[in-house]
VOBA-1610 file (N, C-alpha, C; in pm, whole numbers, padded with zeros to 5 digits, always signed):
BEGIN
Unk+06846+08972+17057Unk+06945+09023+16962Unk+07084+08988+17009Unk+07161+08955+16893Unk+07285+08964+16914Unk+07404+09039+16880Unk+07536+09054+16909Unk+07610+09149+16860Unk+07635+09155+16719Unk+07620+09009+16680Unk+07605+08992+16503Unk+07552+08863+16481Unk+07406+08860+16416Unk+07320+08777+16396Unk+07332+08682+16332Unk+07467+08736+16274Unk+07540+08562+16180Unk+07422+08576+16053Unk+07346+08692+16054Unk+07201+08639+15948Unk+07292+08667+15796Unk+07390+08700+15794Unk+07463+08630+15629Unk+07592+08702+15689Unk+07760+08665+15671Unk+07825+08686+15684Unk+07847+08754+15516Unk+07806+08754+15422Unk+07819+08819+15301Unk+07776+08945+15385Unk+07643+08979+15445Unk+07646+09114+15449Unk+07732+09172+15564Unk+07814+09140+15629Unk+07900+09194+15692Unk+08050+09211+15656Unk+08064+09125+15556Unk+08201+09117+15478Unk+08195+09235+15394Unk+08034+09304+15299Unk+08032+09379+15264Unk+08112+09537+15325Unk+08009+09553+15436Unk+08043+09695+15500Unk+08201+09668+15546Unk+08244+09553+15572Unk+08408+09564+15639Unk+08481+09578+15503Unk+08460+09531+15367Unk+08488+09575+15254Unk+08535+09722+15217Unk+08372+09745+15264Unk+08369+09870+15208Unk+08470+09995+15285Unk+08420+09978+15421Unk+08529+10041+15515Unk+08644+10046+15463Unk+08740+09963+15448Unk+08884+09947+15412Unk+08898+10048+15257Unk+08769+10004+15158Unk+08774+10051+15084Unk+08782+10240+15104Unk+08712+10289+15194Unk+08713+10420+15247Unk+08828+10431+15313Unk+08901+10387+15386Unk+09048+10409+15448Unk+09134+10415+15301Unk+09142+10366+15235Unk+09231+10353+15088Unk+09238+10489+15055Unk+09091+10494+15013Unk+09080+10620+14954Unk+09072+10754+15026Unk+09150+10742+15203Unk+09152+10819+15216Unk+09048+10884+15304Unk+08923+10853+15264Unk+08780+10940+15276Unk+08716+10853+15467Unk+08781+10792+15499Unk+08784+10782+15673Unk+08910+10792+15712Unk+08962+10813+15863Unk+09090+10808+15921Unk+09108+10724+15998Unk+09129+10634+16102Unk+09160+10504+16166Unk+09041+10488+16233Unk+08974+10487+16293Unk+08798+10457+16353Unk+08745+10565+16309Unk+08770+10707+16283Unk+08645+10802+16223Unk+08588+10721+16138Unk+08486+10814+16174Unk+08379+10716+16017Unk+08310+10618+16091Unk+08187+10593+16028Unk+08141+10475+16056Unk+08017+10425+15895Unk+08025+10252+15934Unk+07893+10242+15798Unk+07778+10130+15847Unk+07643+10146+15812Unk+07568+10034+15807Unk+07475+09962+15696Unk+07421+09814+15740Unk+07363+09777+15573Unk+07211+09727+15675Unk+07122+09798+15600Unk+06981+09776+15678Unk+07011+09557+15659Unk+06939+09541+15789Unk+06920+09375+15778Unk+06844+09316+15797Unk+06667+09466+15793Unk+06538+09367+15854Unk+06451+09540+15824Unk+06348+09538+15862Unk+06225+09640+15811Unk+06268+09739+15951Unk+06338+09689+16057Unk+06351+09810+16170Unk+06481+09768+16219Unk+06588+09774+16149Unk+06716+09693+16229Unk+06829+09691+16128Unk+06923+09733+16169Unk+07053+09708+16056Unk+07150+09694+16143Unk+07294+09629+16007Unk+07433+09635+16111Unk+07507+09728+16096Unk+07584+09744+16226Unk+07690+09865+16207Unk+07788+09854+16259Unk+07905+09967+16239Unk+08000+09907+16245Unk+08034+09955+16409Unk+08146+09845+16500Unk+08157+09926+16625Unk+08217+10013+16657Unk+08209+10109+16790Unk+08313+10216+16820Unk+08443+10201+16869Unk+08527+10262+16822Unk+08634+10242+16884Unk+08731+10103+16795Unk+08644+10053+16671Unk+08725+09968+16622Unk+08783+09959+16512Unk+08914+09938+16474Unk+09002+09978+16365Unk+08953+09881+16220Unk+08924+09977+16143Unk+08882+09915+16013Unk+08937+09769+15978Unk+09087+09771+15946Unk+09162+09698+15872Unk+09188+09564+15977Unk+09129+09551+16069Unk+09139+09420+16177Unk+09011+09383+16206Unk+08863+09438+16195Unk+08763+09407+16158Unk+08718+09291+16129Unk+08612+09215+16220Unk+08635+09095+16142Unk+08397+09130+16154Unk+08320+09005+16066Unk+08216+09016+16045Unk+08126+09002+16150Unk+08183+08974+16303Unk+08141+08885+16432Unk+08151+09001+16575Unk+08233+09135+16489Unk+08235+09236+16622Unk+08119+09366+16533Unk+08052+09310+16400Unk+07961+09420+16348Unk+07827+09410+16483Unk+07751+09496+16492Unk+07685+09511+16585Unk+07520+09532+16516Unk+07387+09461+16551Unk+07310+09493+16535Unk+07199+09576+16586Unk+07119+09683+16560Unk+07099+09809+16626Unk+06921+09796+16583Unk+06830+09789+16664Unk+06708+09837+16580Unk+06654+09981+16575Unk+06537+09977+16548Unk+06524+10126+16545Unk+06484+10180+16690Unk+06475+10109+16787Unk+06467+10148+16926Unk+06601+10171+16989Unk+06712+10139+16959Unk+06848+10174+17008Unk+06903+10059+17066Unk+06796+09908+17023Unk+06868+09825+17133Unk+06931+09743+17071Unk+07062+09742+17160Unk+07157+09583+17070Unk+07181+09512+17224Unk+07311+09424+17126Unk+07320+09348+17258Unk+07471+09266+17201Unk+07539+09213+17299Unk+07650+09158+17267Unk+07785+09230+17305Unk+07924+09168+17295Unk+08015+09248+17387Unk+08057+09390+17332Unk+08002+09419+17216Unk+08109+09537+17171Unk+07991+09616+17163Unk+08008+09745+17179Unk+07920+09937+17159Unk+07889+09921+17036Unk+07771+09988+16951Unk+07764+09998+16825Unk+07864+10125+16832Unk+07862+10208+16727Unk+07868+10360+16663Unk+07839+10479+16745Unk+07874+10543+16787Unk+07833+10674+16877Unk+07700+10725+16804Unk+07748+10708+16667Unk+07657+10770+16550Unk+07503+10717+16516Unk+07455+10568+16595Unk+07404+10495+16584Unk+07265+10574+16541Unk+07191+10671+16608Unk+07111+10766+16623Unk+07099+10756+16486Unk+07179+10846+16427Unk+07236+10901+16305Unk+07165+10852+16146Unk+07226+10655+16184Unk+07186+10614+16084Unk+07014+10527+16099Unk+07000+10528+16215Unk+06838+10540+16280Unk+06732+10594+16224Unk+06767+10725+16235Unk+06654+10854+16151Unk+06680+10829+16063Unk+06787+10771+15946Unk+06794+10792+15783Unk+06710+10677+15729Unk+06733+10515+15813Unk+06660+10436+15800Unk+06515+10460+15821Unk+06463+10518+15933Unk+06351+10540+15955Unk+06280+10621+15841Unk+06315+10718+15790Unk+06267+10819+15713Unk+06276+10747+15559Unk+06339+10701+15508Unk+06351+10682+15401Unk+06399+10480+15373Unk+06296+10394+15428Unk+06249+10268+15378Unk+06355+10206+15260Unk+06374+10292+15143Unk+06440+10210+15026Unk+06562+10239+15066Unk+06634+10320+15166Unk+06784+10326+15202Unk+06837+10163+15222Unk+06945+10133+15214Unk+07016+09972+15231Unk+07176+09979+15271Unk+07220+10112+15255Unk+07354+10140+15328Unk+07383+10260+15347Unk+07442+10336+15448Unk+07500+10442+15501Unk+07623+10429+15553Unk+07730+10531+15503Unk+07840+10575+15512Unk+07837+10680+15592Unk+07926+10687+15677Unk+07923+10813+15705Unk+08097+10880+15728Unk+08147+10992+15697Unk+08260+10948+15651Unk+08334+11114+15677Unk+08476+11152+15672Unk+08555+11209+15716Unk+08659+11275+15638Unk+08595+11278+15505Unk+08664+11372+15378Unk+08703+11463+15384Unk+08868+11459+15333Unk+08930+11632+15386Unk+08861+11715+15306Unk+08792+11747+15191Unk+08777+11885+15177Unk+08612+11863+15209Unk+08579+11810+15197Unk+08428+11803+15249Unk+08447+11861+15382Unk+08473+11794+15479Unk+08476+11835+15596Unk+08541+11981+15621Unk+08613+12019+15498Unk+08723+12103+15510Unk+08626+12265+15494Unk+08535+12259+15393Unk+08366+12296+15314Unk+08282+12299+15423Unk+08266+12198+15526Unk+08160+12204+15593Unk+08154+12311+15703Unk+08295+12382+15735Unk+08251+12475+15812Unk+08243+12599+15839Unk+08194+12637+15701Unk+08125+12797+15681Unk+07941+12752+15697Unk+07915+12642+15718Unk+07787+12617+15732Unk+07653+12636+15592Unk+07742+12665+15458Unk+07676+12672+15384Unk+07675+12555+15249Unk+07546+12522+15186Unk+07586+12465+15103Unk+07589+12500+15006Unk+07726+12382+14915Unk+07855+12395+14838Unk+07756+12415+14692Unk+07797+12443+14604Unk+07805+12423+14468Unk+07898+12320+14417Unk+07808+12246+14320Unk+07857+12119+14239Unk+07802+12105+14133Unk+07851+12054+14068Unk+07842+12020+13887Unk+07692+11940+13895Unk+07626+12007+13764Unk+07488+11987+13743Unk+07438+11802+13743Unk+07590+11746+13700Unk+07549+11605+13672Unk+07582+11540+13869Unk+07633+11616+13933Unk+07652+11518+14065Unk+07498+11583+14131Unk+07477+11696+14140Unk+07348+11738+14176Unk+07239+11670+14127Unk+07248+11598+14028Unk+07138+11521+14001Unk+07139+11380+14084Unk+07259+11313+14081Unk+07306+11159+14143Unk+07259+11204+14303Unk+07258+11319+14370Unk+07225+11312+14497Unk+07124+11373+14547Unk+07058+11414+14394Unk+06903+11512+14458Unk+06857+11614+14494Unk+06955+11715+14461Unk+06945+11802+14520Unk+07029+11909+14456Unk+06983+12053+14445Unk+07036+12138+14331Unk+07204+12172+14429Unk+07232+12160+14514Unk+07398+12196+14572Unk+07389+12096+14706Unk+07521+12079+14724Unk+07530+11995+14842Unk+07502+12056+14984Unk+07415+12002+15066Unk+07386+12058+15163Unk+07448+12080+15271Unk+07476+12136+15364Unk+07523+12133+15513Unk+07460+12166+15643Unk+07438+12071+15724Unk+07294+11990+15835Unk+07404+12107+15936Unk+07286+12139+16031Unk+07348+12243+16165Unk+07424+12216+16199Unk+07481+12258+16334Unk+07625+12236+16413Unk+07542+12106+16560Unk+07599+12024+16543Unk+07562+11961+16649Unk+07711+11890+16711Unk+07716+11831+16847Unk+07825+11789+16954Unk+07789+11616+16831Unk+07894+11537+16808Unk+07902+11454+16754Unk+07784+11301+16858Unk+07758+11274+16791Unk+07655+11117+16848Unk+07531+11188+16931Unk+07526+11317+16938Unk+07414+11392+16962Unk+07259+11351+16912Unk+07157+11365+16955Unk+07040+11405+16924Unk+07024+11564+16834Unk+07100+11642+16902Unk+07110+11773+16828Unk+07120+11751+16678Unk+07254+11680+16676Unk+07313+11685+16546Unk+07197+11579+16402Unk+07156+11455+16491Unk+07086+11383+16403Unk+06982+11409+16379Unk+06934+11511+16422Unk+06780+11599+16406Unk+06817+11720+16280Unk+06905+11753+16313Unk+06969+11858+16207Unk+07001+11787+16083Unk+07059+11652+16081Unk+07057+11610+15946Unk+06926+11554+15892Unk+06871+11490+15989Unk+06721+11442+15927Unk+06658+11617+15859Unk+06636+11755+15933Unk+06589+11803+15906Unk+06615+11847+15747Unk+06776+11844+15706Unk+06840+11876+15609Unk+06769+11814+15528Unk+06781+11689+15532Unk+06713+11531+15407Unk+06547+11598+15404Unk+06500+11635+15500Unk+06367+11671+15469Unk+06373+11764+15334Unk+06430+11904+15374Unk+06441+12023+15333Unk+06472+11989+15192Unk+06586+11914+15164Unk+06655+11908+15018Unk+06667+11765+14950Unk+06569+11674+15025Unk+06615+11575+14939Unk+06724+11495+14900Unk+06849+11546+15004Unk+06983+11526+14943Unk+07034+11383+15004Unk+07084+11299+14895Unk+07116+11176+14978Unk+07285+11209+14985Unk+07312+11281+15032Unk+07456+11313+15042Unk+07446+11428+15131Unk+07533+11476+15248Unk+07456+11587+15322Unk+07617+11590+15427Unk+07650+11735+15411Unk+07780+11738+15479Unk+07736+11774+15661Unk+07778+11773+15725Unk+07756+11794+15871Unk+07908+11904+15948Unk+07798+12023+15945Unk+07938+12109+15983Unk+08024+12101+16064Unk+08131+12128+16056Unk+08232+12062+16162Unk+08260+11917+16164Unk+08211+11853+16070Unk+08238+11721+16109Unk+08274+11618+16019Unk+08181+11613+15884Unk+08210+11522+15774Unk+08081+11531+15708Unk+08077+11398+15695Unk+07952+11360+15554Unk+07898+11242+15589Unk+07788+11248+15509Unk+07688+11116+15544Unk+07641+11068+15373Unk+07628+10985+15340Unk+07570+10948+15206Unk+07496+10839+15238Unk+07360+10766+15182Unk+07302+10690+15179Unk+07254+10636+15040Unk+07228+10498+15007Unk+07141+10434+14907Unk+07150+10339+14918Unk+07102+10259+14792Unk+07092+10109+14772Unk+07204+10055+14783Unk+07368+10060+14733Unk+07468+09998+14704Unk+07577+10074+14763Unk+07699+09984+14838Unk+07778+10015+14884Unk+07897+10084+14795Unk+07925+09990+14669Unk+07996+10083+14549Unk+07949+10177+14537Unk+07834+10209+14473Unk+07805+10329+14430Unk+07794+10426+14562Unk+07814+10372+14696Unk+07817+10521+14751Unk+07998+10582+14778Unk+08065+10462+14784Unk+08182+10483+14747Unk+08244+10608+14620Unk+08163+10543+14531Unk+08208+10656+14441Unk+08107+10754+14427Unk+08015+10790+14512Unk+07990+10921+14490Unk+08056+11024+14600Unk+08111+10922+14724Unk+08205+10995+14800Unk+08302+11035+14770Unk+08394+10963+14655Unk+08470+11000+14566Unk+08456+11148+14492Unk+08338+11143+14417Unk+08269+11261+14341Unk+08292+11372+14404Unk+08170+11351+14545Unk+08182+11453+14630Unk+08327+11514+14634Unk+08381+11436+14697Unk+08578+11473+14756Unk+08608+11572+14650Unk+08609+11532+14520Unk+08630+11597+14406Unk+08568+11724+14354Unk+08471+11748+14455Unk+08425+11854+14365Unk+08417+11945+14480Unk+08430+11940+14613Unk+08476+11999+14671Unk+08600+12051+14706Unk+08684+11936+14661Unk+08819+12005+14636Unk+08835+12154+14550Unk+08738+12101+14419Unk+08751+12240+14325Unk+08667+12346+14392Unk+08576+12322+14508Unk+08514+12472+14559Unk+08587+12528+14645Unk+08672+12418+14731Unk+08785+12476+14793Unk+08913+12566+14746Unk+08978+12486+14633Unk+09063+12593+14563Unk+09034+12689+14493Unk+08893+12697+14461Unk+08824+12846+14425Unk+08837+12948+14509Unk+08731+12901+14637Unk+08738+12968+14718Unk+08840+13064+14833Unk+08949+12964+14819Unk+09087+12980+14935Unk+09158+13020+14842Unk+09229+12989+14682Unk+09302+13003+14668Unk+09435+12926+14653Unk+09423+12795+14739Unk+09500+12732+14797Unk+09525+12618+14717Unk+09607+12545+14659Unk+09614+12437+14550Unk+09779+12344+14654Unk+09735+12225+14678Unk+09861+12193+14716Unk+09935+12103+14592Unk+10078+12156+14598Unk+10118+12053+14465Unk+10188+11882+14490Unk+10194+11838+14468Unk+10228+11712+14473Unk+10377+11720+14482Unk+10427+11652+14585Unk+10565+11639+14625Unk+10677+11789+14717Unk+10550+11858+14733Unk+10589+11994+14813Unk+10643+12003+14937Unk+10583+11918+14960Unk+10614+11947+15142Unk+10664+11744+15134Unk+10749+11810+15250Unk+10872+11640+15248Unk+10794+11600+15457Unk+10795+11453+15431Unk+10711+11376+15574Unk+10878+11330+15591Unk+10891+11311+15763Unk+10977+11241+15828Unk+10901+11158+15951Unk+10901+11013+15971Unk+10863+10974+16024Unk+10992+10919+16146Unk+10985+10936+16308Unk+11096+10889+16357Unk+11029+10814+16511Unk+11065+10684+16530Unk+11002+10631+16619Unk+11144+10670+16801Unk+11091+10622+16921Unk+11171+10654+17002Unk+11355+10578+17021Unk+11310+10427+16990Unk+11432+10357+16979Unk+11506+10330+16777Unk+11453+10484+16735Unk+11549+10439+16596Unk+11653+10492+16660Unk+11723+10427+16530Unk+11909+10510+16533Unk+11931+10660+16457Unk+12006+10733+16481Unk+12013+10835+16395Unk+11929+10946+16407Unk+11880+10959+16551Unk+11765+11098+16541Unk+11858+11205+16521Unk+11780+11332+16498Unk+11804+11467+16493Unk+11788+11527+16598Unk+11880+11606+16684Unk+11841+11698+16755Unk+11715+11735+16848Unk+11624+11782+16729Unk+11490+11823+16759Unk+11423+11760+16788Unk+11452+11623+16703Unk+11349+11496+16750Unk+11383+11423+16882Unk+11514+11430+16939Unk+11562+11370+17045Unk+11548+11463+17168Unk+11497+11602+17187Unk+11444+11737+17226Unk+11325+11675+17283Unk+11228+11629+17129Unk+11101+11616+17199Unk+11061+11493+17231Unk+11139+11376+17227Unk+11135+11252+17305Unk+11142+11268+17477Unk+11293+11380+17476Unk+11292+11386+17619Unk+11179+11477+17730Unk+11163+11550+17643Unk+11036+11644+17699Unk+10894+11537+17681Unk+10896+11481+17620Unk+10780+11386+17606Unk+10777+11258+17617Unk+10789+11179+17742Unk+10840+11076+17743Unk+10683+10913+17723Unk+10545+10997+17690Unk+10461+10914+17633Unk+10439+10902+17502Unk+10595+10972+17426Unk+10561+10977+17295Unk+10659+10866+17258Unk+10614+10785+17139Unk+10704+10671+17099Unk+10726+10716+16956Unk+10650+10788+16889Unk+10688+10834+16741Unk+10634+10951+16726Unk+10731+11058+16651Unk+10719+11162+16574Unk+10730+11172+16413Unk+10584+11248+16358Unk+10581+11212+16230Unk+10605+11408+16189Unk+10737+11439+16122Unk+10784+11544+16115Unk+10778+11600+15970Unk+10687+11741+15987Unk+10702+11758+15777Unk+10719+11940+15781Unk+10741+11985+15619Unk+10781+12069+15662Unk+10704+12161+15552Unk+10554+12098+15535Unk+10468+12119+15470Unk+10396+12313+15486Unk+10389+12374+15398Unk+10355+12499+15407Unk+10203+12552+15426Unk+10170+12494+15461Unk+09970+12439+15453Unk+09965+12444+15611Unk+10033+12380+15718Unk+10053+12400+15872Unk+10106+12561+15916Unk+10260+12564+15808Unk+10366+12669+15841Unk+10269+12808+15882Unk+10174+12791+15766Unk+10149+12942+15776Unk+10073+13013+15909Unk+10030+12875+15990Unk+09925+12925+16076Unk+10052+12886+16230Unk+10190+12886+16217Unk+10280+12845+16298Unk+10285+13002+16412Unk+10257+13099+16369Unk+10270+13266+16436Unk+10112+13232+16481Unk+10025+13224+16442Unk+09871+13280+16442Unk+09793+13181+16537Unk+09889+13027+16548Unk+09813+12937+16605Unk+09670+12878+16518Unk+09703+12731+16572Unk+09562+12677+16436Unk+09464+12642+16550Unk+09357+12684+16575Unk+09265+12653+16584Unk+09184+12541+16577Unk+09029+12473+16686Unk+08979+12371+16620Unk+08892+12399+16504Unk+08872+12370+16422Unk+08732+12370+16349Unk+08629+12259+16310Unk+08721+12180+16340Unk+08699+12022+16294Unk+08646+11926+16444Unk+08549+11854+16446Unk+08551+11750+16579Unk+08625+11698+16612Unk+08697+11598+16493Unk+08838+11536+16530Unk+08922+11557+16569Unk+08955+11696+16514Unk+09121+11771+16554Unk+09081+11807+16715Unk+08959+11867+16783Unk+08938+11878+16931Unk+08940+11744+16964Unk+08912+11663+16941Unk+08862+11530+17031Unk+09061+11491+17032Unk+09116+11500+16906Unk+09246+11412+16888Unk+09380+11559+16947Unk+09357+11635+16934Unk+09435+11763+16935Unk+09431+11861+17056Unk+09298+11925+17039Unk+09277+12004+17139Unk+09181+12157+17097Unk+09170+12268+17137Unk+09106+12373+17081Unk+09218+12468+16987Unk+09314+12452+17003Unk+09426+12511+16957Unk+09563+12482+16971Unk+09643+12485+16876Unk+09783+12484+16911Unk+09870+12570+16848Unk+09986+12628+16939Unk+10026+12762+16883Unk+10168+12731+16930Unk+10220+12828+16988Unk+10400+12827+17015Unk+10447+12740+17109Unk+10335+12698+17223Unk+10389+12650+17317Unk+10421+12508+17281Unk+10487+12392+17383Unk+10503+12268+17361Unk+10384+12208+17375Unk+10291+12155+17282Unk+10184+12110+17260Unk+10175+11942+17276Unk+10093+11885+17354Unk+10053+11748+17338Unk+10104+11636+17266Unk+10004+11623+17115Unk+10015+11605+16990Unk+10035+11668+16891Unk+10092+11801+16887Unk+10129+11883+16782Unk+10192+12003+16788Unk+10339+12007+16778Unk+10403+12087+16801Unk+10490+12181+16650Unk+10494+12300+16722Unk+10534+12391+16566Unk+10696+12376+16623Unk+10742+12371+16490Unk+10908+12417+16519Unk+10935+12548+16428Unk+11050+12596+16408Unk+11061+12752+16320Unk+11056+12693+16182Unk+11075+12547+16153Unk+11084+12516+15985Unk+10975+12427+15962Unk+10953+12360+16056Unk+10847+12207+16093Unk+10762+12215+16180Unk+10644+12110+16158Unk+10586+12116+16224Unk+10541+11918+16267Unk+10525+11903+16387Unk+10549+11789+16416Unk+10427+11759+16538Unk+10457+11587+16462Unk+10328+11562+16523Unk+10360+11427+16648Unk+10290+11409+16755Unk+10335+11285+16836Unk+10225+11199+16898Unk+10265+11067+16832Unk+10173+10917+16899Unk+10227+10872+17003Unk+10146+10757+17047Unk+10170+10706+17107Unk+10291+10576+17040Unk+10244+10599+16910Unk+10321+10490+16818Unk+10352+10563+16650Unk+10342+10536+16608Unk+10354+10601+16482Unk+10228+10555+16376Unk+10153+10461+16424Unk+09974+10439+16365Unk+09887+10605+16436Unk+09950+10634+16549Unk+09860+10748+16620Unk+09933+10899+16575Unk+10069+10914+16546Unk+10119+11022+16509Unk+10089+11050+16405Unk+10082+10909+16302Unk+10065+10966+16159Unk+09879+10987+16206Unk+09803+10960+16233Unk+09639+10978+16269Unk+09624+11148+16344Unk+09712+11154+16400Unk+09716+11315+16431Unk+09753+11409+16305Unk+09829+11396+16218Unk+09897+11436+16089Unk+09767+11440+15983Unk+09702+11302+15994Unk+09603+11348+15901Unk+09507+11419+15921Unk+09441+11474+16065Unk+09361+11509+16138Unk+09388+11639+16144Unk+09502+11687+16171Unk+09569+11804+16146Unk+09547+11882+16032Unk+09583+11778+15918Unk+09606+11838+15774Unk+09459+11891+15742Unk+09303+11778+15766Unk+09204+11826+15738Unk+09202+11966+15842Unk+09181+11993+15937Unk+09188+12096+16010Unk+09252+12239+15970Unk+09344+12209+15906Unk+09454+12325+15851Unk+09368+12363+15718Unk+09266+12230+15639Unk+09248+12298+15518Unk+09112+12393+15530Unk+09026+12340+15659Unk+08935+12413+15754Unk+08962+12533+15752Unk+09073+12565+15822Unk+09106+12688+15870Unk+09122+12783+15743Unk+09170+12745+15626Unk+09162+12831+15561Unk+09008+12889+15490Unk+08939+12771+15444Unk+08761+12817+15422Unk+08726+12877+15549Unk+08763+12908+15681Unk+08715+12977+15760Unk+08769+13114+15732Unk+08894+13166+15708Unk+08943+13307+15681Unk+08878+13341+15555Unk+08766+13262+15508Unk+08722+13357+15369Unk+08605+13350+15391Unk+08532+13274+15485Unk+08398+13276+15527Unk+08360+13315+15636Unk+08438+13396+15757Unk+08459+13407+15877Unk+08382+13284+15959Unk+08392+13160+15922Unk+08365+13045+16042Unk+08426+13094+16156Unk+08315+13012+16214Unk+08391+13023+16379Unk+08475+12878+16409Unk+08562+12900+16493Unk+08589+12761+16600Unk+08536+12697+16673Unk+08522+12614+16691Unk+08449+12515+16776Unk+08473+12580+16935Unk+08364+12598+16998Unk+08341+12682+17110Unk+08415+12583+17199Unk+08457+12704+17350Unk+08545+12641+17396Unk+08477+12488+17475Unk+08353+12535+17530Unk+08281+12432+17611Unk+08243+12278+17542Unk+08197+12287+17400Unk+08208+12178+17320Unk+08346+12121+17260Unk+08458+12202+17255Unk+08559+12145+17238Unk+08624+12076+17379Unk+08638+12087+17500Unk+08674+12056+17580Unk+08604+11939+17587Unk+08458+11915+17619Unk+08395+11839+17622Unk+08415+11686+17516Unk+08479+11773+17412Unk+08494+11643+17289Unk+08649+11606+17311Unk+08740+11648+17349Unk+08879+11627+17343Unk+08859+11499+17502Unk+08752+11576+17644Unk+08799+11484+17742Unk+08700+11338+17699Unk+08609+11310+17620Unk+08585+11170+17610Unk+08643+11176+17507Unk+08732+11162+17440Unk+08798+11117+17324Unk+08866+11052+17431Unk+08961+11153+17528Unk+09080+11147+17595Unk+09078+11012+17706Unk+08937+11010+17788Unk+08947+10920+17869Unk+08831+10764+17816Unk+08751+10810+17711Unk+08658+10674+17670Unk+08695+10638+17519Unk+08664+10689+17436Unk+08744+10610+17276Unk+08867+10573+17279Unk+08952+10692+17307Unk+09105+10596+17293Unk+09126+10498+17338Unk+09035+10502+17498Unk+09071+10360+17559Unk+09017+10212+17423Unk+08917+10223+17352Unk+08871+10175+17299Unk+08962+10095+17162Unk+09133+10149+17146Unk+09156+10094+17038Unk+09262+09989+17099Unk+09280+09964+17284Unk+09335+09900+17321Unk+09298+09754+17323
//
């Protein structure tokens, strides 16, 4: 085996397609996420870890069989497991997404599944959308919990608490837009449920790198106190504000792996509260704004947790996910 079998560059142009197509829309964040397109009766490609969608080329996709073995210079997917059991179990599958939707993910962690409109419950099989146990991400735990889910309900769409979503079928469009669907109709169980509706143009973004001209104060505050930060992405959005006294919490994998278990008054890492703002810091401003979005899903978490009493991501699995983020993936986008 090789890292990419060259066995059609159409089917690898596909999934790098499609990827980008999921960053557009939003529904992955800069390597979250991952996708594969079966390429043989025990073997498909996928995409690698640690590598940024939009620079992707068809020659770093990675081929995986159903024994776990590849070969070639780049890691498959942490997730690799993941899309293993879905292939294994279900033969007519031909692509898997797996993916990082704010309100999906936002839904996924009261651990129950969602209610959805009678016509998307039909497109995915299943009378409500499901949600697979709590498992540590690229786990055995976790991919046993979703296989068990797909047993249970049939569902080719299946949220993973704390974490995101998985969809599978024949065609890469069509799972696109049922991730779409999904997004959408969890949005409406979310603003049912919370209350919470954000309006368009509410909250104002400031983006400020270390050598612009013209900083503010605050931003020139936390340059000097932070001297591995090269950009601050600053907003003054009311969706963060409210949890600025109470401290936000993880709920989300990402926000521990990218964030931490919590952030509250003190001078924080990657995410600091001010009395009007709340602000976020990269290494560049591709990683500040990636904390911002990571954040934002997290914040919309936190609120389906105050109406469902979710818990936070325990301290031992959050630590655990923040120090290989901290010392093995990041290294990975160098």
């Amino acid at each position: 085996m090789t890292g990419n079998t060259g066995q059609d560059d159409k089917t690898g142009n596909v999934i790098i397609d499609t990827a980008r197509l999921l960053l557009r829309e939003g529904l992955v964040a800069r390597t979250w996420g991952n996708l594969s397109q079966r390429s043989g009766d025990d073997r498909y490609l996928i995409t690698p870890s640690g590598r940024g969608y939009e620079t992707m080329t068809p020659e770093e996709l990675v081929e995986v069989d159903f024994e776990g073995k590849w070969s070639g210079d780049l890691k498959p997917s942490g997730e690799r497991g993941l899309h293993t059991e879905i292939y294994r179990e279900l033969p007519e599958v031909q692509f898997i997404i797996h993916t990082h939707q704010p309100y999906a993910s936002a839904l996924s962690v009261s651990g129950a599944a969602v209610e959805i409109p009678a016509e998307l419950a039909e497109r995915i099989g299943s009378t409500a959308l499901p949600t697979a146990a709590y498992g540590l991400p690229s786990t055995g735990k976790l991919h046993k919990a979703v296989l068990a889910t797909l047993r249970e309900t049939g569902s080719r769409a299946i949220l993973m608490q704390g974490h995101g979503a998985v969809l599978f079928g024949q065609d890469a469009n069509e799972l696109v837009d049922l991730a779409k669907e999904v997004e959408a109709a969890c949005r409406t169980q979310f603003e049912l449920m919370t209350g919470w509706k954000e309006k368009d143009g509410a909250a104002r973004v400031r983006c400020f790198e270390r050598d612009g001209f013209g900083l503010p104060p605050q931003i020139i505050h936390i340059f000097m106190r932070r001297d591995d930060a090269g950009a601050v992405v600053a907003t003054d959005d009311p969706l963060f504000l409210q949890f600025s006294q109470t401290g936000l919490p993880a709920y989300l994998d990402d926000f521990s792996q990218l964030v931490g278990l919590k952030v509250g008054q003190t001078f924080g890492k990657t995410m600091i509260y001010g009395h009007k703002a709340t602000y976020f810091l990269g290494a560049d401003l591709d990683e500040a704004q990636a904390v911002a979005t990571v954040a934002r899903k997290n914040a919309l978490a936190a609120l389906v947790a105050k109406v469902t009493s979710a818990k936070p991501i325990g301290w031992l699995d959050g630590t655990i996910m923040h120090g290989v983020y901290k010392f093995k993936y990041s290294k990975l986008k160098d």
